[in-house]
Backbone as CSV, one residue per row, in Angstrom:
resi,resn,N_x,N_y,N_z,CA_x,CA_y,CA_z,C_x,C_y,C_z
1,UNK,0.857,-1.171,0.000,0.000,0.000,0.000,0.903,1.233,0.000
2,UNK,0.771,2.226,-1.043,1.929,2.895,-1.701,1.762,3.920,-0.176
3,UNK,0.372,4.573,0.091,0.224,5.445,0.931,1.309,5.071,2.040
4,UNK,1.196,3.729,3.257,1.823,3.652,4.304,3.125,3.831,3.439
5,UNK,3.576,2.711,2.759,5.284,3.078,2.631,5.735,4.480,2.714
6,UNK,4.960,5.185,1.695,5.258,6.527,1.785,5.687,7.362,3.185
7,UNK,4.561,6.889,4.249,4.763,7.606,5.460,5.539,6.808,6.076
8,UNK,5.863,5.677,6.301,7.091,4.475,6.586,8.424,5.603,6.217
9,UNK,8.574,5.644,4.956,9.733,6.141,4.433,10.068,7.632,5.392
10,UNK,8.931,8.685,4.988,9.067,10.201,5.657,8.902,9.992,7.101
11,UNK,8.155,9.130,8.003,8.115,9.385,9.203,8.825,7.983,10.284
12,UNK,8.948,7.007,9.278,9.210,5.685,10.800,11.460,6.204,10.540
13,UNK,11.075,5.570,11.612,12.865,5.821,12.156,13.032,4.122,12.245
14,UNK,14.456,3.959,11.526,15.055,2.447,11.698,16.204,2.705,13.243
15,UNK,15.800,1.811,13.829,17.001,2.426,15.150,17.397,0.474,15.056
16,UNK,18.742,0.457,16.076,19.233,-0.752,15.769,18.762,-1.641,16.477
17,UNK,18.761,-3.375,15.978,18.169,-4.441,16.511,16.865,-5.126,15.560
18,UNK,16.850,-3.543,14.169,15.708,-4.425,13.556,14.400,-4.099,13.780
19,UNK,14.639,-2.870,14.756,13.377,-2.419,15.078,12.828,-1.083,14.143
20,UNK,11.762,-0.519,13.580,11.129,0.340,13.200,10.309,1.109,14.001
21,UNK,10.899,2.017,14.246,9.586,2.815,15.062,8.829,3.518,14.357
22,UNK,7.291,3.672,14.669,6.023,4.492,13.904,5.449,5.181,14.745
23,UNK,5.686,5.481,15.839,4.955,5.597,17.146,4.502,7.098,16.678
24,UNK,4.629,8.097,15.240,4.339,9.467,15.269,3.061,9.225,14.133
25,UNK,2.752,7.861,13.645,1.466,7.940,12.842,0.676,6.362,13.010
26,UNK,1.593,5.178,13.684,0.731,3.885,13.815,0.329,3.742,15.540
27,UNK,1.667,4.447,16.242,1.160,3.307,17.365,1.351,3.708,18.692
28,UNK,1.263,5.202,18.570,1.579,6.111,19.891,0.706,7.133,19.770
29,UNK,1.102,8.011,18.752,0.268,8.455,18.115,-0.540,8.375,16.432
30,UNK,-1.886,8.692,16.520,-2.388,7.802,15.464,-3.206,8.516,14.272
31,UNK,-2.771,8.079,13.628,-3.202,9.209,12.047,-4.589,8.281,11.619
32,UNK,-5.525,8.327,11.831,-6.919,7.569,11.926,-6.926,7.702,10.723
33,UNK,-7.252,9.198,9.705,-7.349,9.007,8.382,-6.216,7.543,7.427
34,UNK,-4.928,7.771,7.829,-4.657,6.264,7.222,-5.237,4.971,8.290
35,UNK,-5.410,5.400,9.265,-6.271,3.995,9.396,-7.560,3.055,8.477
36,UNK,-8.602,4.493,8.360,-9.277,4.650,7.573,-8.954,4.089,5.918
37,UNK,-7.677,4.127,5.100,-7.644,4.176,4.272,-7.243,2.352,4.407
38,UNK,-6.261,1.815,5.694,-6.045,0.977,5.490,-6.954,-0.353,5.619
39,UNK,-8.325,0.432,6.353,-9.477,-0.316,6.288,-10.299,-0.643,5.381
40,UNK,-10.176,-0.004,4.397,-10.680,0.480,3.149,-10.163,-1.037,2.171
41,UNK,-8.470,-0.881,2.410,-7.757,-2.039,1.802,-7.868,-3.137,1.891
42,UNK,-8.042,-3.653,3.651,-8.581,-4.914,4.060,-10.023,-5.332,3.903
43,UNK,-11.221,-4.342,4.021,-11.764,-5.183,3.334,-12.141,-4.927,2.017
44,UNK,-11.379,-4.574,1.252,-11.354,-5.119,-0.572,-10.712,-6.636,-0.287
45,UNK,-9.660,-6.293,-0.317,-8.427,-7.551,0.204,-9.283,-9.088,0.464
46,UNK,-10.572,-8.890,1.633,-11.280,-9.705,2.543,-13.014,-9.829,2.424
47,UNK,-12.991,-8.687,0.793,-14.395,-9.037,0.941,-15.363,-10.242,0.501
48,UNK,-14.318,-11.491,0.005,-14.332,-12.516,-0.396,-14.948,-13.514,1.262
49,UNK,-14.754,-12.908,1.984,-14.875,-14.007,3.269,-15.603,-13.448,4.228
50,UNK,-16.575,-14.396,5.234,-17.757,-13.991,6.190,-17.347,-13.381,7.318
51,UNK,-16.608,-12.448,7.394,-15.972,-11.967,8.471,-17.251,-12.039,9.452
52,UNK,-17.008,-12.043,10.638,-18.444,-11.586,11.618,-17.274,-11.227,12.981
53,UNK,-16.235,-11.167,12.670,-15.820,-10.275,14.252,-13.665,-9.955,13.969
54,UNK,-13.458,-9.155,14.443,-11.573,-8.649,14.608,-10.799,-8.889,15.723
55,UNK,-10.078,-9.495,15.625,-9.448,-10.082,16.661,-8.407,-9.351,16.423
56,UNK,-7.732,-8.684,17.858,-5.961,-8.223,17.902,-5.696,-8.939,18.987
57,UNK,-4.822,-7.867,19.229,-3.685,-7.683,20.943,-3.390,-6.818,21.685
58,UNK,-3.919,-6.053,22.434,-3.589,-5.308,23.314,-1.837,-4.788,23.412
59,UNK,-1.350,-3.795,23.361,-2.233,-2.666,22.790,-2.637,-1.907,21.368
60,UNK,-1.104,-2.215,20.970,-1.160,-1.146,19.494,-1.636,-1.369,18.249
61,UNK,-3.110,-2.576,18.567,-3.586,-3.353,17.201,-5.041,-2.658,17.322
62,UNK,-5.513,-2.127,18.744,-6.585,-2.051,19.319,-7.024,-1.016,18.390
63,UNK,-6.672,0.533,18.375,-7.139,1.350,17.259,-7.090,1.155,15.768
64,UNK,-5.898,0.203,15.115,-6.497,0.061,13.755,-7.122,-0.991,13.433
65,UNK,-7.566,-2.173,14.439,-8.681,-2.983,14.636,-10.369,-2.363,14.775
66,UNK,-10.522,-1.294,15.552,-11.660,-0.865,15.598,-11.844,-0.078,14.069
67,UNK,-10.554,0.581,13.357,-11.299,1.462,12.297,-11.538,0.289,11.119
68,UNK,-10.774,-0.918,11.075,-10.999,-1.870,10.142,-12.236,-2.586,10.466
69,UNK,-12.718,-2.628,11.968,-14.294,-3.361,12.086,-15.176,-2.531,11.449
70,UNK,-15.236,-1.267,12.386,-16.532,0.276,11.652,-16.191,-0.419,10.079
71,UNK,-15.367,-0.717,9.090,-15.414,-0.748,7.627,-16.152,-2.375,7.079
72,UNK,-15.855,-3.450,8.551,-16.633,-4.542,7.580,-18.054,-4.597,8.513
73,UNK,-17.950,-3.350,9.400,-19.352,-3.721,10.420,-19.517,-4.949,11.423
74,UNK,-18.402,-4.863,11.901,-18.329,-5.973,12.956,-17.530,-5.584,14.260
75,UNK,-18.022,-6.167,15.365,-17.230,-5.648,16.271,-15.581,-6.429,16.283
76,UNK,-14.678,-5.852,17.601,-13.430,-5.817,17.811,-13.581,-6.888,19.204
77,UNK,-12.707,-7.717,18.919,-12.293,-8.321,20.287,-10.951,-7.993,20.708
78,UNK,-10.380,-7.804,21.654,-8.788,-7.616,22.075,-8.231,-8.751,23.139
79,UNK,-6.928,-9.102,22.966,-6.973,-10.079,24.120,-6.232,-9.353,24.820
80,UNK,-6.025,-9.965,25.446,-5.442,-8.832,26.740,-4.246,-9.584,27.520
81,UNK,-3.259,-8.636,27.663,-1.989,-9.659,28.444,-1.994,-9.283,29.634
82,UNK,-2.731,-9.181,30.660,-3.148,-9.174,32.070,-4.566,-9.940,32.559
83,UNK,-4.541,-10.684,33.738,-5.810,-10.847,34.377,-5.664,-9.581,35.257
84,UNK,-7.225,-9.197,34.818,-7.500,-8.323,35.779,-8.715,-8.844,36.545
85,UNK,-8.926,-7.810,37.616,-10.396,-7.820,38.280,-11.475,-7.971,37.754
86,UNK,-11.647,-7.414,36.494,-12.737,-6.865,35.881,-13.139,-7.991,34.696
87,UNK,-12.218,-9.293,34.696,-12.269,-10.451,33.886,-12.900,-11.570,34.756
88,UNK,-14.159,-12.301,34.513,-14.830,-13.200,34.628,-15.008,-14.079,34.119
89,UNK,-15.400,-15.102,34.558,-15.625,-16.768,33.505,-14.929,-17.131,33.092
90,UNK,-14.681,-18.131,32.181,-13.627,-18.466,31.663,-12.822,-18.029,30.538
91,UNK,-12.013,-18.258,30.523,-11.047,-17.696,29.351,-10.213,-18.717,28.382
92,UNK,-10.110,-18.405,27.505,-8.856,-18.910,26.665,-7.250,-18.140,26.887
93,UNK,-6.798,-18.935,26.937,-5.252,-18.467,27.231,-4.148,-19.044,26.351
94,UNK,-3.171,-18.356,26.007,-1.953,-19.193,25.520,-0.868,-17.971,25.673
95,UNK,0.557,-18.367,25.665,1.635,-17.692,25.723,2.246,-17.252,24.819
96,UNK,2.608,-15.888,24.586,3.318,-15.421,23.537,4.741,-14.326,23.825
97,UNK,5.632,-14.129,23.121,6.551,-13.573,23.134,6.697,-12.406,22.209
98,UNK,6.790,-11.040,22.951,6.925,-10.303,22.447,8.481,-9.350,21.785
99,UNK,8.154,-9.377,20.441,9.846,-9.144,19.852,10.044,-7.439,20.263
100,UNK,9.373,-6.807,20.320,9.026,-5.200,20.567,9.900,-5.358,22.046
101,UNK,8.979,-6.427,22.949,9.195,-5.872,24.481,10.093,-6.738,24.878
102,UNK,10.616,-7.736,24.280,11.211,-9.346,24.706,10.868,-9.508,25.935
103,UNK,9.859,-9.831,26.004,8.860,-10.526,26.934,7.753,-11.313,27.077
104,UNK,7.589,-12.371,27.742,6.647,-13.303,27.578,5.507,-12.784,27.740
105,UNK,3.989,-13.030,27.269,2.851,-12.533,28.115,2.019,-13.818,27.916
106,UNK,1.133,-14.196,29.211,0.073,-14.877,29.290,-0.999,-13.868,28.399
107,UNK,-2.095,-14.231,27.035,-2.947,-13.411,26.636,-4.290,-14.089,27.114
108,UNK,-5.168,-13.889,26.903,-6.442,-14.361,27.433,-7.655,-13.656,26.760
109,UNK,-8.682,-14.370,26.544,-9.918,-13.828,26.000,-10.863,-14.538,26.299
110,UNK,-11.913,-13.492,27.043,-13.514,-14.195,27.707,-13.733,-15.239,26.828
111,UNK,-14.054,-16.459,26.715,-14.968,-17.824,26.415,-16.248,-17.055,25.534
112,UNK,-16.930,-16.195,26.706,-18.329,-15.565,25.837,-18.110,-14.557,24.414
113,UNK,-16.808,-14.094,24.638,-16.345,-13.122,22.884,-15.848,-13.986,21.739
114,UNK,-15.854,-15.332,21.741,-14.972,-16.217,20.698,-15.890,-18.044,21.164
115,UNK,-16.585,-17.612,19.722,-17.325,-19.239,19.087,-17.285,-19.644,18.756
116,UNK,-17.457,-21.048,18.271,-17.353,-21.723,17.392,-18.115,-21.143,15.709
117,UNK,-18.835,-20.299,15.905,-19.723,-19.345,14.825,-19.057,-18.535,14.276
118,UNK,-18.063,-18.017,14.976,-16.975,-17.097,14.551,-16.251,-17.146,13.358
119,UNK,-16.338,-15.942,12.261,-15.152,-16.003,11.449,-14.284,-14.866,11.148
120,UNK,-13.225,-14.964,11.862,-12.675,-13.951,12.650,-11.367,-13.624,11.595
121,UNK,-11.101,-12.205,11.076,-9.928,-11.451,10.288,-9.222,-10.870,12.051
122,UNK,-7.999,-11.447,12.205,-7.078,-11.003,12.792,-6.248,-9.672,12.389
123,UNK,-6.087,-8.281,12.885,-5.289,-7.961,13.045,-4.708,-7.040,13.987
124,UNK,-3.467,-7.069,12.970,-2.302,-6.499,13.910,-1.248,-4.993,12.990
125,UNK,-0.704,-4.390,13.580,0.331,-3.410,13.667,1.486,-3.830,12.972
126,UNK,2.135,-5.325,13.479,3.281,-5.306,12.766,3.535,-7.286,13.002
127,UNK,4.115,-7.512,12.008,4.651,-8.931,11.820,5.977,-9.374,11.522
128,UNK,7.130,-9.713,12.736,8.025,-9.487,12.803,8.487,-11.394,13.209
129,UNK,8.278,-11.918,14.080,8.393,-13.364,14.317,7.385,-14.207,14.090
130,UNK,6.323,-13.692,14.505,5.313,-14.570,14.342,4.424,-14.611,15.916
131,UNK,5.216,-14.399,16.457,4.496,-15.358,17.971,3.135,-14.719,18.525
132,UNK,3.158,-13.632,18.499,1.886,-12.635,18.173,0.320,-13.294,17.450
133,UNK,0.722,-13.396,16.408,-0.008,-13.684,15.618,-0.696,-15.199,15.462
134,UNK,0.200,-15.834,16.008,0.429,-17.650,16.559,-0.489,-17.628,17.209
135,UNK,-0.139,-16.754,18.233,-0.872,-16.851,19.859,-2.610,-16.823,19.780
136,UNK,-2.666,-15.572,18.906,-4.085,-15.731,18.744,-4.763,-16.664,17.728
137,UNK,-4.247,-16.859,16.861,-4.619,-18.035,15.872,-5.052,-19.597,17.152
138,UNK,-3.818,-20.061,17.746,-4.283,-20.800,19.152,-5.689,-20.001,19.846
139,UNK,-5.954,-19.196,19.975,-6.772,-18.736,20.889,-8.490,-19.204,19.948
140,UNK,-8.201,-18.426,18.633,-9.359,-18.814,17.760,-9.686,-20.353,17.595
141,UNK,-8.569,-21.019,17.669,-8.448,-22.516,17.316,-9.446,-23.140,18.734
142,UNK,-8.759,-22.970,19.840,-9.016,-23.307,21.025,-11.000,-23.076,20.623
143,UNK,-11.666,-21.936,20.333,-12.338,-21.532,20.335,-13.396,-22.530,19.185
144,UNK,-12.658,-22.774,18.795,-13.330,-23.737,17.357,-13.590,-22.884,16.634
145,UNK,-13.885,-21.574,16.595,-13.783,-20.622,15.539,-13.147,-20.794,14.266
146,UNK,-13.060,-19.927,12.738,-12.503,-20.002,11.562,-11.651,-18.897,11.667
147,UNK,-10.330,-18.906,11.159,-9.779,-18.132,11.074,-10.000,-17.668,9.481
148,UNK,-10.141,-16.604,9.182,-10.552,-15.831,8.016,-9.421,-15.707,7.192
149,UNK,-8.494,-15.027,7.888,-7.381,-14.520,7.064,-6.604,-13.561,8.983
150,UNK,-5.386,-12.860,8.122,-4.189,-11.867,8.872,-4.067,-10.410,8.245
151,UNK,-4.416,-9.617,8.918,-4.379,-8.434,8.360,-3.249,-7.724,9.215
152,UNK,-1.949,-7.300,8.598,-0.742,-6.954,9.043,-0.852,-5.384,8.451
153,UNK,-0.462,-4.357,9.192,0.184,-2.897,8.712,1.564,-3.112,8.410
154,UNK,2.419,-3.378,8.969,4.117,-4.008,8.519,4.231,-5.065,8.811
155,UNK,4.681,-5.683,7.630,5.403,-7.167,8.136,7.184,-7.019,8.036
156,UNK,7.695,-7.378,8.734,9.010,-7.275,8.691,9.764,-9.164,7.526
157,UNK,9.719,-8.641,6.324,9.624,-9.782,5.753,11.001,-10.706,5.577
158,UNK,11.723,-9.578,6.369,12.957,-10.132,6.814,12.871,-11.418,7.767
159,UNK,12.358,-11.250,8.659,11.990,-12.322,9.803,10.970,-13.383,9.194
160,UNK,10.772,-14.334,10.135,10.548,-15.861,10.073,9.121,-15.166,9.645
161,UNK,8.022,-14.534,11.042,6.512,-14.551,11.154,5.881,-14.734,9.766
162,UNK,5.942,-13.652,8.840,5.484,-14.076,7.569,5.316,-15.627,6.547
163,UNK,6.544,-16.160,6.960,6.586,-17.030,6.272,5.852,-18.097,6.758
164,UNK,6.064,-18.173,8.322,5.486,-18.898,9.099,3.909,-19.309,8.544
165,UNK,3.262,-18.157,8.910,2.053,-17.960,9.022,1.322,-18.757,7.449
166,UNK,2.049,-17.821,6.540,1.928,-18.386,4.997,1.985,-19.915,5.034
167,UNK,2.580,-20.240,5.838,2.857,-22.083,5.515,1.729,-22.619,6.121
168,UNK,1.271,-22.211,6.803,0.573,-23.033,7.659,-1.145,-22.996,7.211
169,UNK,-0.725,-21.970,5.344,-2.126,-22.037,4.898,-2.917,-21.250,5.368
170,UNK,-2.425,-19.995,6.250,-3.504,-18.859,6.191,-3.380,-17.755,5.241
171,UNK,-4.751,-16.884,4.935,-4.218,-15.995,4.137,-3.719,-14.677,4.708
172,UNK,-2.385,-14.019,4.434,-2.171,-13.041,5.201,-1.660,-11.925,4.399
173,UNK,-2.396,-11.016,4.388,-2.451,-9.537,3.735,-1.957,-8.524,4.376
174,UNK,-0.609,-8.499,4.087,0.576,-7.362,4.815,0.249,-5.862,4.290
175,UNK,0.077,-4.786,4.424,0.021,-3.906,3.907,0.918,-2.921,3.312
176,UNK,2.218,-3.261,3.825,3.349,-2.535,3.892,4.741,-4.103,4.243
177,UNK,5.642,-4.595,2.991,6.575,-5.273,3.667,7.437,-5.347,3.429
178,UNK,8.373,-4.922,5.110,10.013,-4.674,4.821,11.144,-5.474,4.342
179,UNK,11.628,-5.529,2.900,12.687,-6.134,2.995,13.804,-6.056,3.582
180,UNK,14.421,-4.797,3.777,15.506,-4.415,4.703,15.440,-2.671,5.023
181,UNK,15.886,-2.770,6.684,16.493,-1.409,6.846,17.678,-1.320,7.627
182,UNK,18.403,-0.134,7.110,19.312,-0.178,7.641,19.314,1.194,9.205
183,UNK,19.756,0.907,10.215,20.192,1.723,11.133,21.223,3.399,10.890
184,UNK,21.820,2.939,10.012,22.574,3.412,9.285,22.483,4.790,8.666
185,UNK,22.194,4.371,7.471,21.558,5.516,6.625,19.487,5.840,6.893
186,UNK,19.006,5.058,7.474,17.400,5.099,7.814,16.804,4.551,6.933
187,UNK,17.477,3.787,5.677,16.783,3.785,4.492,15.659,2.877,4.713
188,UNK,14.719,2.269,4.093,13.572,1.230,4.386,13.522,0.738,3.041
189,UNK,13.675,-0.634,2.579,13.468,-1.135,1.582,12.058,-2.606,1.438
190,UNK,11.216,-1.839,0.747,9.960,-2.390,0.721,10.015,-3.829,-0.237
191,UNK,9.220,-4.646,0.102,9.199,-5.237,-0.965,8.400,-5.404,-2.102
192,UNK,8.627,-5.431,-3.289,7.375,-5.325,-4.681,6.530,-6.410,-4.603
193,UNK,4.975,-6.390,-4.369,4.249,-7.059,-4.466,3.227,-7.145,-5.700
């Protein structure tokens, strides 16, 4: 999607380890109009399939999950990497590792938000290992739910996650994907799709 690269290129910063930061238009602060546009993309991308609900991750999937539901008319589920107080009944759980925070999180999602009726478009912010994206795929699975498809804003196509995911026969619609950046010069090299 020519739009994000564009703002990838003028606004994300490559700092070292492989990381990209966006935090001034995806994921700190948030430029809704490209949210908007990238909702627009997913469901062209997805209007082939019965979506009936959006699954992310707490946190930085949560706002361009809600502007991609408002576009197929379905609500947002989030899982959440804390038990809190305010969580009841049972849950689905599985463990994931985060490449952002390198840290493990227990995620979890109420039993009553995820059915077997469900046909759920996952997404997310960014696709860098995979484990993210794993985690909830387990969670939908657990659920007996369908997984629809993966709706990614960056995939880092350098790393495993992409490929992963692709093998295992889901469909996953990156919007933006990095072949390489360097620390260096800042450059970002996309790949031609």
């Amino acid at each position: 999607m020519k739009i994000l690269e564009d703002r990838i290129r003028r606004d994300g910063v490559v700092k070292a380890g492989n990381v990209l930061k966006v935090d001034s238009f995806l994921n700190h602060c948030m430029d809704v109009e490209l949210f908007r546009q990238m909702g627009l993309e997913w469901k062209r991308l997805f209007a082939d399939r019965p979506i009936n609900k959006i699954l992310t991750i707490e946190a930085s999937g949560i706002g361009i999950a809600c502007i991609v539901a408002a576009e197929f008319g379905v609500p947002v589920v989030f899982a959440k990497k804390a038990q809190s107080i305010n969580l009841d009944g049972e849950m689905y759980t599985t463990k994931i590792e985060s490449f952002t925070h390198k840290k493990s999180y227990d995620v979890i999602v109420s039993k009553k938000f995820l059915s077997p009726d469900d046909h759920i478009l996952v997404i997310d912010d960014f696709l860098a290992n995979g484990c993210a994206i794993n985690g909830l795929i387990e969670l939908i699975d657990e659920a007996g739910a369908t997984v629809e498809g993966v709706g990614i804003a960056i995939e880092k196509g350098f790393q495993q996650g992409g490929k992963l995911i692709r093998e295992r026969g889901i469909r996953l619609e990156s919007l933006a994907i990095v072949e390489s950046m360097d620390d260096t010069t800042g450059e970002v090299v996309f790949r031609n799709n």
